[in-house]
C-alpha positions in Angstrom: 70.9 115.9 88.5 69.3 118.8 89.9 71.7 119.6 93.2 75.3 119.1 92.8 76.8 116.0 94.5 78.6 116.5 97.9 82.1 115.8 98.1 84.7 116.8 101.2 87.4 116.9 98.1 88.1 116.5 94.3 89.7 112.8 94.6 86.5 111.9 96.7 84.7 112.6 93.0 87.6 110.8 91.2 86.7 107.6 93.7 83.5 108.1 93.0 83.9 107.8 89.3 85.6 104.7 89.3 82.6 103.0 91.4 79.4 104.7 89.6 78.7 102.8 86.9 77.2 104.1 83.4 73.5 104.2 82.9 74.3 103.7 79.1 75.8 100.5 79.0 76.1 99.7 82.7 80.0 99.5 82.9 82.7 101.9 83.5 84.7 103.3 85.1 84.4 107.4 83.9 87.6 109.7 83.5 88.1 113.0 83.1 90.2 114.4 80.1 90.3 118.2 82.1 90.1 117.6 86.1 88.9 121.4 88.0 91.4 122.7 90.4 89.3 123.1 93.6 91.2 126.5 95.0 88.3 127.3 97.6 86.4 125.5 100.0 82.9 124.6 99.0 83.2 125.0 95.4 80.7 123.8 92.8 82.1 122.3 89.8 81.4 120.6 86.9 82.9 117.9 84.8 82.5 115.8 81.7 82.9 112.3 82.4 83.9 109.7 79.6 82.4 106.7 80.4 85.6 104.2 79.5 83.6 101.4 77.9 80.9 102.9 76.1 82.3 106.0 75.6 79.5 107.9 76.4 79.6 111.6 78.1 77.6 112.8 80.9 78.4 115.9 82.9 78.6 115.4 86.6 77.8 118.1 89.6 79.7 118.1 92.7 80.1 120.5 95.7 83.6 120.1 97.1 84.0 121.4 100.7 87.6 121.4 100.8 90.2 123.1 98.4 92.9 120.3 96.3 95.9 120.2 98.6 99.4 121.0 95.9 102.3 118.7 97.2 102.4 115.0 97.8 100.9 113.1 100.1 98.5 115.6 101.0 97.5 116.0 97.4 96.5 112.5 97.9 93.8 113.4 100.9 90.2 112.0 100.4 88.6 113.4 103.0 90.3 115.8 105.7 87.6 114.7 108.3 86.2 112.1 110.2 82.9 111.8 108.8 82.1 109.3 105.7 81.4 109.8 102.1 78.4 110.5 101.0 79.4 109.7 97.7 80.9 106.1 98.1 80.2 103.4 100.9 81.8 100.9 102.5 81.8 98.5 99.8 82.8 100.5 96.9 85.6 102.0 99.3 86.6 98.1 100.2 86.5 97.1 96.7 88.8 100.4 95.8 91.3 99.5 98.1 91.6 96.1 96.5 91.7 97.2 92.9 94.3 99.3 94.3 96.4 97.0 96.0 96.7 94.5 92.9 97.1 97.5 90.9 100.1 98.8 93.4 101.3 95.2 92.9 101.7 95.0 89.3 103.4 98.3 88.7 107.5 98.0 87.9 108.5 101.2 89.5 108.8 101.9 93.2 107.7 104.8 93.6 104.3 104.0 91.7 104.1 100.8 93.9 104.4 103.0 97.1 101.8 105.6 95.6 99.2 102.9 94.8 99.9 101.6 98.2 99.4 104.9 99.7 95.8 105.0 97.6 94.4 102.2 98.6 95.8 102.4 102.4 93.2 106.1 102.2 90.2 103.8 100.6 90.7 101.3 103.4 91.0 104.4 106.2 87.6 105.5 104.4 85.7 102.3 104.9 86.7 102.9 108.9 84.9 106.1 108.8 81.1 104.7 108.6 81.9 102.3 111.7 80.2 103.4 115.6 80.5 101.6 118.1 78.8 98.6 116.3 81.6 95.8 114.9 78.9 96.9 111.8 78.5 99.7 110.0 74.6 100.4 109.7 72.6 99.2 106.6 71.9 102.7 105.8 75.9 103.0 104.7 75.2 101.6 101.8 74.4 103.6 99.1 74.0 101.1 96.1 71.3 97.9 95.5 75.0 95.7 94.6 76.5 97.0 98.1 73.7 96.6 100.2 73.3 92.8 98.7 77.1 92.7 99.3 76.5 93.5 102.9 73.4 91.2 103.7 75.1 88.0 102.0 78.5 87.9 103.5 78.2 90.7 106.5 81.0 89.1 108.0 83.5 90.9 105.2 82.5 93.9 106.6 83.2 93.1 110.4 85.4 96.2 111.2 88.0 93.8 113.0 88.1 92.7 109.8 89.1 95.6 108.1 91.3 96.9 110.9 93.2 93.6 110.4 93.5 94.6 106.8 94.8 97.9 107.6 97.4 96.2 110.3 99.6 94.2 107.9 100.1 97.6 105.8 102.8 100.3 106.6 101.5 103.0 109.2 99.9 106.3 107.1 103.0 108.6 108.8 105.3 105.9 107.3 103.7 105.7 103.9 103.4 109.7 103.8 107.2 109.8 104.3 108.1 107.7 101.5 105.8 109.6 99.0 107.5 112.9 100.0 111.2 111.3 99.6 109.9 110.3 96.2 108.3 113.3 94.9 111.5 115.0 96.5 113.9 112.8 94.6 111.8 113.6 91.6 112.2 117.6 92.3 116.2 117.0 92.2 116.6 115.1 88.9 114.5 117.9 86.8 117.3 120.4 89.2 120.1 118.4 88.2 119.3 119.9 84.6 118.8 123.0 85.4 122.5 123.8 86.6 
């Protein structure tokens, strides 16, 4: 990889290694034991990825245009502005937010449930972004040979109607941002309870 990858933020690249998948064995998803803090805007950095299945390593290059926000929810931000990755399309985004969702489903705590909620709700807001003023989002979009057969065979998955449907039957962003912050909050006065 001979320029760095762009990304608006650092949990555009961890998206983005859940969806890539290894050249070794062709699976995934990567991790990252030691995640960069992003403090500036348009820092490069560098990470080894563990490939989950195979266990292979590979470092990875990315350019991150915004710095890593500290608190909840806006540690949570994907991308601050309206323009789409150019890291993940709309497929890998659409099949994020549905990993999430049954992910979100099967945790036991609420505050996980309402995190994994919150995640997916941003993949979903992140499919939006590649649309115009076509009920399509252009061929070009998609980045991968899997997403752009995705797109030709069933195109009607992708109808941004669709999508805004989806994104209907969820709890408002403002909404789910509030609930985040009243748990992260509530989580701030247990470790204070044993402090006094």
């Amino acid at each position: 990889m001979d320029q760095p990858l762009p990304a608006h933020t650092f949990n555009e690249v961890r998206y983005y290694l859940m969806v890539t998948p290894c050249r070794s064995c062709g699976k995934g998803p990567w991790s990252v034991d030691d995640p960069p803090t992003v403090t500036r805007v348009h820092q490069e950095v560098t990470v080894q990825a563990r490939c989950q299945k195979c266990l292979t390593v590979q470092p990875f290059r990315f350019l991150c245009q915004s710095a890593s926000a500290a608190a909840d929810p806006e540690a949570e931000c994907i991308n601050p502005t309206d323009s789409p990755s150019r890291l993940v399309d709309p497929a890998q985004w659409l099949s994020l937010f549905y990993l999430l969702v049954e992910s979100a489903a099967a945790e036991t705590s609420r505050s996980q449930t309402r995190l994994g909620g919150y995640r997916a709700a941003l993949c979903l807001a992140e499919a939006l972004k590649f649309y115009g003023d076509d009920e399509l989002p252009p061929e070009s979009a998609f980045l991968t040979p899997v997403s752009a057969a995705a797109f030709r065979e069933h195109p009607e998955k992708f109808a941004r109607q669709r999508l805004r449907d989806m994104q209907s039957k969820l709890p408002s962003m403002p909404v789910m941002a509030r609930r985040l912050t009243r748990d992260h909050r509530a989580r701030r006065r247990w470790w204070q309870f044993w402090k006094t």
